[in-house]
N, C-alpha and C positions, 0 to 999 in steps of 0.2 A: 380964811380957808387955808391951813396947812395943809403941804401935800410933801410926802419926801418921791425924793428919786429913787428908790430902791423900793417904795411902796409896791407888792403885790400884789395888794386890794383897789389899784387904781384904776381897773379897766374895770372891775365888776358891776353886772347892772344893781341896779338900785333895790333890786329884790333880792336878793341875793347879801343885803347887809343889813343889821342891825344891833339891837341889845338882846343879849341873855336874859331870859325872866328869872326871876327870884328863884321860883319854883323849881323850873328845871336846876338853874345852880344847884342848888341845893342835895337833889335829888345823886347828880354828877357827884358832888362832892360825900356824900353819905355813900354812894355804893363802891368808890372808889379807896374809900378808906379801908374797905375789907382787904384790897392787894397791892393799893399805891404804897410808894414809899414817898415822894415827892409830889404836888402841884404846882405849874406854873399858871402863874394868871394873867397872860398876854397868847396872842393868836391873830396874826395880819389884822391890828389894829391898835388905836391908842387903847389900852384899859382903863386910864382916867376919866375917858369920855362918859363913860358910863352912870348915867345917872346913879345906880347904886353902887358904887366902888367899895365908896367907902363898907358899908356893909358886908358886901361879896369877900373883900380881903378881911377883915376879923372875922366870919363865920369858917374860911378857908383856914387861915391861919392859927384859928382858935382849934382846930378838931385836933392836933396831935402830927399833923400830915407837914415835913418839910415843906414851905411854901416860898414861893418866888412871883415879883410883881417884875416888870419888862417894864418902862418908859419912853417917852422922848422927852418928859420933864419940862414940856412946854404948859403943862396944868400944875407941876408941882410944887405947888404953895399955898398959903392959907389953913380953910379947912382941911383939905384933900392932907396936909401935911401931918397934923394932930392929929387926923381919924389911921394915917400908917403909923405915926409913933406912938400911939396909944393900943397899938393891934399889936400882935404877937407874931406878927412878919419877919422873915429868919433873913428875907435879902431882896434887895431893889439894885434894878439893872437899869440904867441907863442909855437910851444909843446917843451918841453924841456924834455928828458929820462933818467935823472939823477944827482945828484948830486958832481956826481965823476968822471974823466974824465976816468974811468975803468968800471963805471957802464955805463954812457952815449953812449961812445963808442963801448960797447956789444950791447946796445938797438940799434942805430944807426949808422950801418954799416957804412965805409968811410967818416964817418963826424969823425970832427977835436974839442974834449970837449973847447979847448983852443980859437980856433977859433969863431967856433960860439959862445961862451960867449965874448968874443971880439968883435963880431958884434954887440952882444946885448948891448953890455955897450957903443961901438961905439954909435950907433941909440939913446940911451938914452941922450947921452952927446951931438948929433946934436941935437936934439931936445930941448936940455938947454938951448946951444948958441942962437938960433933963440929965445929963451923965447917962447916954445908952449908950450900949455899943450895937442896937441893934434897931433897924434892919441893916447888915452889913449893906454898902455900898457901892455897884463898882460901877464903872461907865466904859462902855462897851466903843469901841472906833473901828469905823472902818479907813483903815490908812490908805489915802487916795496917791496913786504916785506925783511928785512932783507937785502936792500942794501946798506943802508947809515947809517953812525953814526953819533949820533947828533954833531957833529963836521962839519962834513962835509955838514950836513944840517944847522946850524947856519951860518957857513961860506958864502954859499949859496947865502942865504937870507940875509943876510946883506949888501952882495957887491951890492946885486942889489937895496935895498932899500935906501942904501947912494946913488945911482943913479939917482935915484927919478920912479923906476918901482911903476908902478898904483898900480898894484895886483899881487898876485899870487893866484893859486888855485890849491891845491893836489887833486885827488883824489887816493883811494887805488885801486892797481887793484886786480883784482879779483884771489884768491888762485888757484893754478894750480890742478887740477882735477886727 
């Protein structure tokens, strides 16, 4: 049972949550085509979860419509991995809560710091072998004060730039009140 700390969906009652049906997607993404320029396919929750992802992201991806998938990359490996590099997905986002498998793991309840940076580096290194450069990649941080030392942020960043990660982007988060 992942839970993060910065999750919005965590007080909601239990009616209140579930999966998108095929159908409606679908519908979303055909009427939207007439005036979107862009789809994101995340919204206060994991989108891997999703029993039909894989699907959801190549029928999105496939219509013409710039597309974007959000993660926490705690699912991203295996199948889930071959059905986004095999899609016509233009960019995958990352959140990542840390630079230290002490810090990350306080942010991100039941996720594994080892693991999921193993999936990302996974995902990075299929998508080498195939020679893509796409879905770009960036992984997204929230810069907590006072959690990382620049050791463990160089470290970081390196491993995944030897990878060949697109981008990254910190932001700071906001001092506690």
């Amino acid at each position: 049972n992942l839970r993060c700390a910065f999750c919005p969906n965590k007080d909601l009652p239990a009616g209140q949550k579930g999966d998108m049906d095929w159908g409606l997607f679908r519908n979303v993404i055909d009427q939207g085509r007439a005036f979107a320029f862009e789809v994101n396919l995340h919204h206060r929750g994991e989108t891997l979860l999703h029993p039909e992802a894989g699907r959801f992201i190549r029928y999105a991806a496939g219509t013409g419509l710039s597309c974007r998938l959000h993660t926490n990359a705690t699912l991203l490996k295996g199948k889930i991995n071959e059905e986004i590099l095999s899609s016509p997905l233009q960019r995958l986002s990352v959140s990542f809560d840390g630079f230290s498998a002490e810090t990350y793991e306080k942010n991100r309840s039941g996720a594994s710091f080892e693991q999921v940076t193993g999936n990302i580096a996974g995902f990075l290194e299929q998508r080498r072998r195939r020679q893509q450069n796409h879905p770009r990649l960036t992984i997204e941080m929230m810069e907590l004060p006072a959690t990382a030392d620049g050791n463990e942020r160089r470290g970081f960043i390196e491993r995944f730039k030897k990878l060949g990660l697109d981008e990254l982007v910190m932001a700071l988060a906001p001092a506690a009140a």
